[in-house]
KEMARRO-506949 format. One line per 5 residues: number of its first residue (from 0); their letters; for each residue x, y, z of C-alpha. Coordinates in steps of 0.1 Angstrom, whole numbers, plus 5000, padded with zeros to 4 digits. Each point is the difference from the previous one (the first is absolute). Layout:
NUM	A	X,Y,Z; ...
//
This chain:
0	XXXXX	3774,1700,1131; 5004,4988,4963; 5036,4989,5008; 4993,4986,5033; 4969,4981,4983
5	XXXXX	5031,4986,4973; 5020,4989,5026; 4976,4980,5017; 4993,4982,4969; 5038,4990,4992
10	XXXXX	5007,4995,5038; 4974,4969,4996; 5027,4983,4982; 5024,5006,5031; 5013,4965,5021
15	XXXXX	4993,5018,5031; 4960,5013,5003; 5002,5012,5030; 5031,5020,4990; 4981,5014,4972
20	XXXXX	4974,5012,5024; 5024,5020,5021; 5013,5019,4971; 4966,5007,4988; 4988,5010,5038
25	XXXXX	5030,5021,5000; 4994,5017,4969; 4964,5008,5008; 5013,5017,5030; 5026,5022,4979
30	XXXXX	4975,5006,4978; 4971,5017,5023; 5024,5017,5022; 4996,5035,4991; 5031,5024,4981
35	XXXXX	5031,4998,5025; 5012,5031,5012; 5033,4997,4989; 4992,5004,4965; 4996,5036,5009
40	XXXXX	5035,5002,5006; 5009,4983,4974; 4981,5026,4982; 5014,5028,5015; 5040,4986,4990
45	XXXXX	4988,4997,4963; 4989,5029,4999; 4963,4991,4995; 4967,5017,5009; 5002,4998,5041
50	XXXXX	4961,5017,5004; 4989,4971,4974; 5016,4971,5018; 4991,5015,5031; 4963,5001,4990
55	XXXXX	5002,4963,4987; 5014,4988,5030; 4971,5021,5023; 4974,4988,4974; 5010,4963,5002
60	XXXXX	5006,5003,5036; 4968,5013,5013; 4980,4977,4977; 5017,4968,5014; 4977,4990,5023
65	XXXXX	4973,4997,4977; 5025,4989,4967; 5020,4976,5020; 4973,4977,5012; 4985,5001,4968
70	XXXXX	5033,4986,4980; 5003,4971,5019; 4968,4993,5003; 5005,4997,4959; 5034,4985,5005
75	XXXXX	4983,4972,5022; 4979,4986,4968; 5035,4995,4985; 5016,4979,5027; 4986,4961,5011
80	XXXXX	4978,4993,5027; 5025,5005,5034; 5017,5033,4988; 4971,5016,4983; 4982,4995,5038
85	XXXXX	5028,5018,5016; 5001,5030,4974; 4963,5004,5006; 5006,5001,5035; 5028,5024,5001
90	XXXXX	4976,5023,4978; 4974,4993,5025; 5014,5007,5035; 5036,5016,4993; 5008,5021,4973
95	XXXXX	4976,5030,5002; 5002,5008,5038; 5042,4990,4993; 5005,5025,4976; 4979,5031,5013
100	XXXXX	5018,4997,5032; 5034,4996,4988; 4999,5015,4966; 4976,5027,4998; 5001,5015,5031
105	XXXXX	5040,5002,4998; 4998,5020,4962; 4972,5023,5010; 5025,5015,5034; 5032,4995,4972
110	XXXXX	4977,5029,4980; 4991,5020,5030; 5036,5002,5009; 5009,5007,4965; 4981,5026,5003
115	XXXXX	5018,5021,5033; 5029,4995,4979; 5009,5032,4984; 5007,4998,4960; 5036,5020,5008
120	XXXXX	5013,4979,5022; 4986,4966,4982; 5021,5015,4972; 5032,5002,5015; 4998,4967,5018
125	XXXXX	4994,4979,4969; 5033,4988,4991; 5001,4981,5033; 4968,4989,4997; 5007,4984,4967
130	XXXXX	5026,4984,5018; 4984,4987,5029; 4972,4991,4973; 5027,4976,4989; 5013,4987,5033
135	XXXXX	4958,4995,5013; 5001,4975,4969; 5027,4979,5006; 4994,4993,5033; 4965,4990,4993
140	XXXXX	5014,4977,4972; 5022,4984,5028; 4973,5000,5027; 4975,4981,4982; 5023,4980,4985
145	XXXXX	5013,4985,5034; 4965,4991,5007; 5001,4964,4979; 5022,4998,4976; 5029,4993,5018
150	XXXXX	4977,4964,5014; 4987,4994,4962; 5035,5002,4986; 5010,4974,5030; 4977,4982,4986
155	XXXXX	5017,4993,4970; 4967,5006,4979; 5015,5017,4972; 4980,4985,4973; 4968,5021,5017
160	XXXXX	5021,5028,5011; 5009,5002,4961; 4967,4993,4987; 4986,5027,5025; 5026,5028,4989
165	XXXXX	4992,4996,4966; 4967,5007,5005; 5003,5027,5021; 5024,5016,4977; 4971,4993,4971
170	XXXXX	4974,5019,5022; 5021,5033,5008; 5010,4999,4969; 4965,5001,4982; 4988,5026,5028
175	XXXXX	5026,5024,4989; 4996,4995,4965; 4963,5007,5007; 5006,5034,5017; 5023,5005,4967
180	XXXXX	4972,4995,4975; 4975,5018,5020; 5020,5029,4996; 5005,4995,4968; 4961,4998,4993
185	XXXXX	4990,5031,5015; 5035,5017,4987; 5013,5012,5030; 5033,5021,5006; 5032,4982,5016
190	XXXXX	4997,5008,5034; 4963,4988,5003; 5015,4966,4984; 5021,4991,5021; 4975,5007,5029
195	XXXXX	4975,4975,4985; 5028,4971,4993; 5012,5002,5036; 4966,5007,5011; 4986,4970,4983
200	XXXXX	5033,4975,5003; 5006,5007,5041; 4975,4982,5024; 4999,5003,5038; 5016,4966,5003
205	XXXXX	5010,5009,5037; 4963,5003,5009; 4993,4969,4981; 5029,4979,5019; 4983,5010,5037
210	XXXXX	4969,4993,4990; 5013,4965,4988; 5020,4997,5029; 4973,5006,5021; 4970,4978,4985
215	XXXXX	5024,4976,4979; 5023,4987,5022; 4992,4968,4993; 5014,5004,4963; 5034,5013,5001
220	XXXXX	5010,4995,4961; 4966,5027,4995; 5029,5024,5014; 5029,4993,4978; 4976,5010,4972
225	XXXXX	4992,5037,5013; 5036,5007,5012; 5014,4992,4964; 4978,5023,4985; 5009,5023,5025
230	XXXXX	5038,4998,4987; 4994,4995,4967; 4974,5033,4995; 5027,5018,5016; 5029,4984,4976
235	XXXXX	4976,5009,4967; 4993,5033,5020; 5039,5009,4997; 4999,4987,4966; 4975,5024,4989
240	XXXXX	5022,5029,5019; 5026,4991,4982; 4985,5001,4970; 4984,5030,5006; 5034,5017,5008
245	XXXXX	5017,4994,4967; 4971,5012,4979; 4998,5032,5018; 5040,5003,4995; 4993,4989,4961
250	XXXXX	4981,5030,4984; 4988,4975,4974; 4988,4972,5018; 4978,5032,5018; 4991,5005,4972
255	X	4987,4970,4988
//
């Protein structure tokens, strides 16, 4: 919210105001989404502490109906008269019924099927679930992506387009380093990091886009805001996998 709250402030000195508000619309929506799911498989490929992601993404999840609403109600003071109306609205009539149908319900039969599974054959099916983790991701990168930006780049907006990315890369960037110095306040082991930066750095952005698709079909570049962030958490996301990789192959940098 602090970052969101900076944004708004710069964004005043923007040519376009209207543009401004659809990046700030957009990044209120990122922002009260709940923890994505993929960050759990994100997780699991580093290496990180699935039960804690898991339990961040259940947590975050089964609170949205009551969190969700809340945020944009807050998010609304920040934006001008015509957008902050339609935040309140969309905390109002959409976002809590939205997100218990299609995002609660769905996680609480993922656990109950989790839980038929027996631990001996989860174990020997991982490797191609880790793979299909991989394949699940990219497609949803490509899915959502198709959904505007092919019109705003036809457009030929690039000056918002540009303004938006950077941004968006500023926000996942601060939510990841977040998770990182929470861990390092309470002085938690490796695996439980890496749970909290992906926890805290992925948003359900896919949730987010339908909802905006549904009740902000009116303002398209609102959109382009959420699917960026969608690309870019998951491009910081395989920076931080990366990262992770060649400490763990670096005794020292494990070390330190």
């Amino acid at each position: 919210m602090i970052y969101i709250f900076g944004v708004t402030l710069v964004m005043r000195l923007w040519y376009e105001p209207d543009e401004a508000q659809h990046i700030l619309v957009g990044l209120a929506l990122v922002a009260a989404m709940p923890i994505a799911g993929a960050s759990t498989a994100w997780a699991q490929n580093s290496n990180g502490n699935l039960a804690l992601s898991l339990g961040l993404v259940l947590a975050s999840t089964v609170l949205s109906p009551l969190i969700t609403p809340v945020a944009l109600q807050v998010f609304g003071e920040m934006a001008s008269e015509e957008y902050e109306a339609v935040l309140q609205d969309l905390a109002a009539h959409g976002s809590g019924a939205f997100l218990g149908l299609w995002i609660v319900l769905p996680s609480v039969l993922g656990i109950a099927v989790r839980f038929a599974v027996p631990e001996a054959r989860l174990t020997s099916v991982m490797p191609f679930i880790k793979l299909i983790n991989a394949v699940v991701l990219l497609l949803l990168n490509y899915s959502n992506g198709s959904v505007s930006l092919p019109q705003a780049v036809a457009d030929r907006d690039f000056d918002f387009l540009s303004v938006t990315l950077g941004i968006t890369t500023g926000l996942c960037i601060t939510a990841f380093a977040s998770g990182y110095g929470l861990s390092r306040l309470f002085k938690v082991d490796q695996a439980d990091r890496v749970s909290l930066m992906y926890g805290l750095g992925m948003n359900n952005n896919g949730t987010g886009l339908v909802l905006a698709s549904l009740v902000l079909g009116s303002y398209p570049q609102v959109m382009v805001t959420i699917i960026l962030y969608n690309v870019v958490q998951h491009l910081v996301a395989g920076g931080v996998h990366e990262v992770i990789g060649r400490n763990l192959a670096d005794p020292k940098a494990t070390a330190a």
